[in-house]
MDAnalysis code that builds the backbone (N, CA, C; Angstrom):
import MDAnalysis as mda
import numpy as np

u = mda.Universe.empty(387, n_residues=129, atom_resindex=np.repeat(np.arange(129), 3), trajectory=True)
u.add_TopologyAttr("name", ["N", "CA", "C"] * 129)
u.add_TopologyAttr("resid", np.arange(1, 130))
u.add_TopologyAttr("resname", ["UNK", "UNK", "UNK", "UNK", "UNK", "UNK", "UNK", "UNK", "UNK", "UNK", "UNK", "UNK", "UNK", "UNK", "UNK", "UNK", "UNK", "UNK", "UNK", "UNK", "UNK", "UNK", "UNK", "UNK", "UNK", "UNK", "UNK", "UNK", "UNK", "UNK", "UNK", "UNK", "UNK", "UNK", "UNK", "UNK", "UNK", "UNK", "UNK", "UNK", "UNK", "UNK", "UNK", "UNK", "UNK", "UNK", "UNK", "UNK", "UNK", "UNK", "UNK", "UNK", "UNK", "UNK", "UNK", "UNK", "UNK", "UNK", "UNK", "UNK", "UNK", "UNK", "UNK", "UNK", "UNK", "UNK", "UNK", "UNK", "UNK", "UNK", "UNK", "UNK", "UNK", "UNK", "UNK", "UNK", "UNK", "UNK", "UNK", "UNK", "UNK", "UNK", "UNK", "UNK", "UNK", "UNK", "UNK", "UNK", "UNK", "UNK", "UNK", "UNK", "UNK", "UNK", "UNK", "UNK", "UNK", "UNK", "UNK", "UNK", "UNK", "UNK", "UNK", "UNK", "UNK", "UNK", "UNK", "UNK", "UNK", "UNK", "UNK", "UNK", "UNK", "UNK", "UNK", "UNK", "UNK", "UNK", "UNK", "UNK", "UNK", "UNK", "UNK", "UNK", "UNK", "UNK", "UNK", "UNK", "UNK"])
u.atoms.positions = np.array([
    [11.675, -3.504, -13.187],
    [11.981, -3.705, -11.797],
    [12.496, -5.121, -11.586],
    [13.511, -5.187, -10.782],
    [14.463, -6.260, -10.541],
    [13.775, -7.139, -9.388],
    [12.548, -8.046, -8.952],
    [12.613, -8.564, -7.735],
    [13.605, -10.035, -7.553],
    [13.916, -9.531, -6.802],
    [14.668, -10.510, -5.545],
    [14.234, -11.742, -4.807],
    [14.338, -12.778, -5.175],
    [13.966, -13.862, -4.640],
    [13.848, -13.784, -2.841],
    [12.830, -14.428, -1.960],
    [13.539, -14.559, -0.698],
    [13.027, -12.958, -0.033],
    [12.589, -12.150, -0.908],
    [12.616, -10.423, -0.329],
    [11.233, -10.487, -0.389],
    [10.269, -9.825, 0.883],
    [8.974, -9.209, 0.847],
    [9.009, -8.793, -0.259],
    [7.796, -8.326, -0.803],
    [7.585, -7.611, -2.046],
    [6.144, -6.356, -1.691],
    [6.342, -5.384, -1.451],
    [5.857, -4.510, -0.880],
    [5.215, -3.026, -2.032],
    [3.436, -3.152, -2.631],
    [3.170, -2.263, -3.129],
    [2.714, -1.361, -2.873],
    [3.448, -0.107, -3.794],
    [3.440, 1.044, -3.199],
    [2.284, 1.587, -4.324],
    [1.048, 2.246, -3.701],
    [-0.042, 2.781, -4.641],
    [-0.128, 4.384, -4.517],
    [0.814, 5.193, -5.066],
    [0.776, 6.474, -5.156],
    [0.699, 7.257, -5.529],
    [-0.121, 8.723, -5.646],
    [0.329, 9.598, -7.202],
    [1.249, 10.458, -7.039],
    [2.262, 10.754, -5.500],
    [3.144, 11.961, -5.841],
    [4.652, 11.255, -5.791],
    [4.976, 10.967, -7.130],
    [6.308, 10.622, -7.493],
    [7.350, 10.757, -6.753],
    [7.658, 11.970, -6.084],
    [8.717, 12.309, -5.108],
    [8.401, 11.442, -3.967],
    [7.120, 11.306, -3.104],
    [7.254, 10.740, -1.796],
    [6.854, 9.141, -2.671],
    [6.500, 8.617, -3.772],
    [7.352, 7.650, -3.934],
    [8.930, 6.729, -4.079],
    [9.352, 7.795, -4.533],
    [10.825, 7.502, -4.061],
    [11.551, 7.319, -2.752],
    [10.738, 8.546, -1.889],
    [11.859, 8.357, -0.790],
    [11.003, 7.291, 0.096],
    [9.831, 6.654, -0.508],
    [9.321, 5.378, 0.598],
    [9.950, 4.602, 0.069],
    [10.162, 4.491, -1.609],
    [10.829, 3.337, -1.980],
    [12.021, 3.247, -1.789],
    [13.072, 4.128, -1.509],
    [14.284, 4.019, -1.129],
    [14.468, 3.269, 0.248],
    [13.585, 4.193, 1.448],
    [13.657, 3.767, 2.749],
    [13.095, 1.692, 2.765],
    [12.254, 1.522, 1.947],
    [11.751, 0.012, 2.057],
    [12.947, -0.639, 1.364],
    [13.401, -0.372, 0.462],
    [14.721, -1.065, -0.098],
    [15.789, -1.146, 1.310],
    [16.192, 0.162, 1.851],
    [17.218, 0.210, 2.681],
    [16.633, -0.949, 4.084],
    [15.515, -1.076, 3.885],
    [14.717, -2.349, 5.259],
    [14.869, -3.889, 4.151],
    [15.279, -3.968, 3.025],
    [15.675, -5.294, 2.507],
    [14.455, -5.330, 2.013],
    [13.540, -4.679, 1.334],
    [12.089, -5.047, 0.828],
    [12.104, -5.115, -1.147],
    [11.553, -5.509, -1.469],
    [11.451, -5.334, -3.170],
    [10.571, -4.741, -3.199],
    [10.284, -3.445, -4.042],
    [9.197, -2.395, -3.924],
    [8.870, -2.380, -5.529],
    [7.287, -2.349, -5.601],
    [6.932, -2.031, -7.173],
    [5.565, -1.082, -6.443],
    [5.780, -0.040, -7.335],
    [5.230, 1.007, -7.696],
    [3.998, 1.354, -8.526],
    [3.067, 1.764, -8.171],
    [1.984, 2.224, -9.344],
    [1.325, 3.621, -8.566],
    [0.716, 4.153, -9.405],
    [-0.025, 5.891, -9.186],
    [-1.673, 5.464, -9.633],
    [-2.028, 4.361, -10.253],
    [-3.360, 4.217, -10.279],
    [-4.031, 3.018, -10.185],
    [-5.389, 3.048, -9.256],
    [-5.541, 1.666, -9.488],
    [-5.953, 0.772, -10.208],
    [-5.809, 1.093, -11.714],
    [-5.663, -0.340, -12.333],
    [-4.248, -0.396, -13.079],
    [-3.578, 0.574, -12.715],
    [-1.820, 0.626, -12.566],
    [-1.845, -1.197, -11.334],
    [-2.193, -0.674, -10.315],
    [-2.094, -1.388, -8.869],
    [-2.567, -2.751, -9.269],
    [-3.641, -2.756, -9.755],
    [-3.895, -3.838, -10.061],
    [-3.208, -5.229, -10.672],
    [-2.742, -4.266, -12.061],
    [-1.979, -4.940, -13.024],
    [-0.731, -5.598, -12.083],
    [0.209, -4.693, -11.688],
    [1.396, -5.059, -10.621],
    [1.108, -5.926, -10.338],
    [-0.112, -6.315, -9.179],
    [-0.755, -7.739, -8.364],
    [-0.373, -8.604, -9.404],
    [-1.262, -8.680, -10.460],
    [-1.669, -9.813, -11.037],
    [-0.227, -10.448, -11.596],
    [1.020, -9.433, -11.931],
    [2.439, -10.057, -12.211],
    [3.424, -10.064, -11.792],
    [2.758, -9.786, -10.052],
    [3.963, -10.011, -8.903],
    [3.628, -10.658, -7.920],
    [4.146, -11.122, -7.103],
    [3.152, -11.754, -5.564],
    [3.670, -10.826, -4.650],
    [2.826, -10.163, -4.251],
    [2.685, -9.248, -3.218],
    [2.516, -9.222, -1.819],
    [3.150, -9.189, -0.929],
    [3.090, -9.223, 0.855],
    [2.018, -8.298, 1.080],
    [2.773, -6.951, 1.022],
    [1.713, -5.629, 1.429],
    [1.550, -4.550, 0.626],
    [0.792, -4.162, 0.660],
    [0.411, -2.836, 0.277],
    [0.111, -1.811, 0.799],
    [0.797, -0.713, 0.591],
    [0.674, 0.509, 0.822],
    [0.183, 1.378, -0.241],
    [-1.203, 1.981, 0.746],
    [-2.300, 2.356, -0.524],
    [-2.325, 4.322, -0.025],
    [-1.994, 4.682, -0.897],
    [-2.931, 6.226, -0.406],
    [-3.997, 6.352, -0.970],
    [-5.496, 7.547, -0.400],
    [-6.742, 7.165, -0.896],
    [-6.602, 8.128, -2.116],
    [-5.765, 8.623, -2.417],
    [-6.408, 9.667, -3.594],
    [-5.556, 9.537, -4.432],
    [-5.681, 9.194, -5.727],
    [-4.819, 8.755, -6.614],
    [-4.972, 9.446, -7.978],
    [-4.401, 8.620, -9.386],
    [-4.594, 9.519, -10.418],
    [-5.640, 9.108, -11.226],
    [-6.399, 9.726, -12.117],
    [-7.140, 8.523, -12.553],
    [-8.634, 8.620, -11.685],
    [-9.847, 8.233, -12.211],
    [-11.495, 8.460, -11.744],
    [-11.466, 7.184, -10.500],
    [-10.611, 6.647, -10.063],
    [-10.355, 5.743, -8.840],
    [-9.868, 5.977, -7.610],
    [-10.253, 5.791, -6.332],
    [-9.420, 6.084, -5.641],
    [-9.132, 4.430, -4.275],
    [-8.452, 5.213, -3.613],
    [-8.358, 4.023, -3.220],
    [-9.124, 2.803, -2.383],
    [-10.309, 3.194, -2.302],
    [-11.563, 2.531, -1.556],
    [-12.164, 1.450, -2.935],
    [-11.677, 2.063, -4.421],
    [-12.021, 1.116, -5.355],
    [-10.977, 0.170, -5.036],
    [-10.062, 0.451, -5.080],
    [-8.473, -0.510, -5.155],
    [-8.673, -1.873, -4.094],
    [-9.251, -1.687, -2.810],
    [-9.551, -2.108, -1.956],
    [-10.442, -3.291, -1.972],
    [-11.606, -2.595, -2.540],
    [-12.563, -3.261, -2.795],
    [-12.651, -4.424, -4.400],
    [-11.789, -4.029, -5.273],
    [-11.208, -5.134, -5.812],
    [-10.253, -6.100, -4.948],
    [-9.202, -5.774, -4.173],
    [-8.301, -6.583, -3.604],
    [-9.029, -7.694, -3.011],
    [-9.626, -6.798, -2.343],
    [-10.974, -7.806, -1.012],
    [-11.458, -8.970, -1.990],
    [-12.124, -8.694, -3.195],
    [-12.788, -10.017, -3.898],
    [-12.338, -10.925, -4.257],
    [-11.162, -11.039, -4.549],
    [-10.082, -11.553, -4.853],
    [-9.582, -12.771, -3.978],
    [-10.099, -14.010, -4.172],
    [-9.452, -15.114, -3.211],
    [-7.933, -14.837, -2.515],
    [-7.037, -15.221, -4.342],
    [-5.957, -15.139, -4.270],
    [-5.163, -13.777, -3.661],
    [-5.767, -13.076, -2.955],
    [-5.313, -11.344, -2.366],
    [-6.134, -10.634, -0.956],
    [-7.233, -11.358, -1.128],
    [-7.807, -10.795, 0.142],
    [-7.289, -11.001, 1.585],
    [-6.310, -11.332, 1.321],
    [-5.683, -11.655, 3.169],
    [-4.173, -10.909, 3.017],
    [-3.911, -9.858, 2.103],
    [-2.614, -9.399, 1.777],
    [-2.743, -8.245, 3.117],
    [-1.924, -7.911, 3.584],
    [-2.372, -6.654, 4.420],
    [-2.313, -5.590, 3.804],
    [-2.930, -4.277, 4.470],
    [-3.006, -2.861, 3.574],
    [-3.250, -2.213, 4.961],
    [-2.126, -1.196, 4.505],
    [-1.620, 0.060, 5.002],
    [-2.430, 1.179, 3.951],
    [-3.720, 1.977, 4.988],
    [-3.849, 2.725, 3.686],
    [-3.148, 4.459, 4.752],
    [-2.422, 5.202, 3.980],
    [-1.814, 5.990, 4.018],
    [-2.189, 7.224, 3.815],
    [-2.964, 7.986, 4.189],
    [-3.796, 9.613, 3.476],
    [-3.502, 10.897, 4.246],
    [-3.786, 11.556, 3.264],
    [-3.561, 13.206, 3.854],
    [-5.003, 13.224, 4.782],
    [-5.864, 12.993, 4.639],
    [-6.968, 12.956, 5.264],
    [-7.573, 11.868, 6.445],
    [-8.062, 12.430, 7.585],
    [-8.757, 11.512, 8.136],
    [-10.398, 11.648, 8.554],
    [-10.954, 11.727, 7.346],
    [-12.424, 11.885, 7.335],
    [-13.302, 10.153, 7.665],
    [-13.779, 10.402, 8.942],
    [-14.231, 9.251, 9.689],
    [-15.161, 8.435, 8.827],
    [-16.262, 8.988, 7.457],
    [-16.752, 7.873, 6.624],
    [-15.985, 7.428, 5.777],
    [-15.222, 7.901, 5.473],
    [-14.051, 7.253, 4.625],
    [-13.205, 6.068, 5.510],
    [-12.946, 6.604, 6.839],
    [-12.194, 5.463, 7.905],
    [-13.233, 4.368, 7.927],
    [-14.144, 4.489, 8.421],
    [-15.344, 3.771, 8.418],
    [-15.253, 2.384, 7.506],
    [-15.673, 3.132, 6.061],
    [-15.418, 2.074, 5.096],
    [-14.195, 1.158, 5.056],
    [-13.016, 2.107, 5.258],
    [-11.652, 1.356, 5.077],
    [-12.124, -0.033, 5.747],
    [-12.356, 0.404, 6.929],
    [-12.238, -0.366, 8.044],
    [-13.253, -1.742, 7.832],
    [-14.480, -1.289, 7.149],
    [-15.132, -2.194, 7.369],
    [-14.618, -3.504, 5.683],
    [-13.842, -2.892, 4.817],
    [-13.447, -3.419, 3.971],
    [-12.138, -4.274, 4.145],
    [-11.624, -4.502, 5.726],
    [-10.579, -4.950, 5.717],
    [-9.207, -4.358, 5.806],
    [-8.953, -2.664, 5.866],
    [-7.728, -2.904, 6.336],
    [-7.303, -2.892, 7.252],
    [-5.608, -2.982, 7.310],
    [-4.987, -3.375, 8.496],
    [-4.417, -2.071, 9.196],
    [-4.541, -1.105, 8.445],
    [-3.948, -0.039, 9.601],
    [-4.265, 1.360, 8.465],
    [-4.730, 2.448, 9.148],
    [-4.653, 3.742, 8.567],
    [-4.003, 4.750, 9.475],
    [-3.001, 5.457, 8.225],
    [-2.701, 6.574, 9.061],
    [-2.852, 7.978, 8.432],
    [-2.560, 9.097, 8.818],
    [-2.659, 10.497, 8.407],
    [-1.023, 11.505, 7.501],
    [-0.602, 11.190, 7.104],
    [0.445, 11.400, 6.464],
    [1.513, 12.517, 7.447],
    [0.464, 13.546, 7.368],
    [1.249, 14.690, 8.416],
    [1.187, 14.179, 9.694],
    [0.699, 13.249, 10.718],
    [0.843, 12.955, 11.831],
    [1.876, 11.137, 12.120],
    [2.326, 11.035, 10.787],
    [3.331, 9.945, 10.780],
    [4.345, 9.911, 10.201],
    [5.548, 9.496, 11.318],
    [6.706, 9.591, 9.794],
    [6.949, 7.987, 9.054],
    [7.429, 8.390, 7.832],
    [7.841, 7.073, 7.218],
    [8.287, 5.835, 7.813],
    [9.082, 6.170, 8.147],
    [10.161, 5.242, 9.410],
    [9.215, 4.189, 10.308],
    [8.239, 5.441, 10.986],
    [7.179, 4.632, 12.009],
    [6.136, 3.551, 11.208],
    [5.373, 4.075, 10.382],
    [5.109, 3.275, 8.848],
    [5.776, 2.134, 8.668],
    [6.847, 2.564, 8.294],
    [7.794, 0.988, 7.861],
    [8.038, 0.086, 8.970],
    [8.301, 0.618, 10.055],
    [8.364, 0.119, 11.437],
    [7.496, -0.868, 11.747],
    [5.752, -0.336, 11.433],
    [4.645, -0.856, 11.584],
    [4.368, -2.795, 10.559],
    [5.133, -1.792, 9.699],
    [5.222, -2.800, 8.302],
    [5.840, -4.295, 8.536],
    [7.320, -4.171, 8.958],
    [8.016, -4.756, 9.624],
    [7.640, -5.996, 10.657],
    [7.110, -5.101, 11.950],
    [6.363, -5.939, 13.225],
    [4.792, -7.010, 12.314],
    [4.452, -6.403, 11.082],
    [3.080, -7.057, 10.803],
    [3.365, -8.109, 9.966],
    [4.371, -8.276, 9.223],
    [5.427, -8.984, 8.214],
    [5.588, -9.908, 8.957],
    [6.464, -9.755, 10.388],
    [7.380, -10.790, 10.749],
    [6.382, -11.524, 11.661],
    [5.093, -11.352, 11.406],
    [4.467, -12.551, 12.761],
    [4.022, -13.653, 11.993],
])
């Protein structure tokens, strides 16, 4: 992966390959540098050899991790705990929100009740303040 000096750098933590592409296409077409992983110590690794703006996390991933571990590493992390996170899920089961929430992130949404666009939209307005 090619990053771009000067460009957000925006990770994407996913396991279904296809709707990785078309987020990573749409964040490229918003001027973003996008790196990719499906697990979190995929996610991890990325961090540690990129500098990262945001992350976009979904909770269910590949691999005995999901994304409430991913999180909860980020959080300990001096150098990362103030990154924002978008966590992204097919699900909105309220102890799972719960935790998100109390672990720090910055926004959850439900996959089928958001489109990409609005997502990136969100991304955008939280970036530029």
């Amino acid at each position: 992966m090619h990053v771009i000096k000067n460009k957000k750098t925006i990770l994407i933590i996913e396991d279904e390959s296809s709707l990785v592409n078309i987020i990573s296409s749409k964040l490229k077409e918003d001027d973003f540098n996008v790196v990719a992983s499906a697990t979190v110590d995929g996610g991890i690794r990325d961090m540690e050899s990129n500098k990262i703006d945001f992350i976009w996390l979904d909770h269910y991933l590949l691999g005995n991790k999901d994304g409430i571990d991913f999180v909860t590493e980020v959080k300990k992390r001096e150098e990362w705990k103030d990154i924002p996170i978008f966590v992204i899920s097919n699900t909105a089961n309220a102890d799972k929100l719960e935790l998100y929430i109390k672990l720090g992130i910055n926004k959850y949404y439900v996959k089928s009740d958001n489109r990409i666009e609005s997502i990136i939209n969100d991304i955008k307005k939280l970036l530029s303040k």
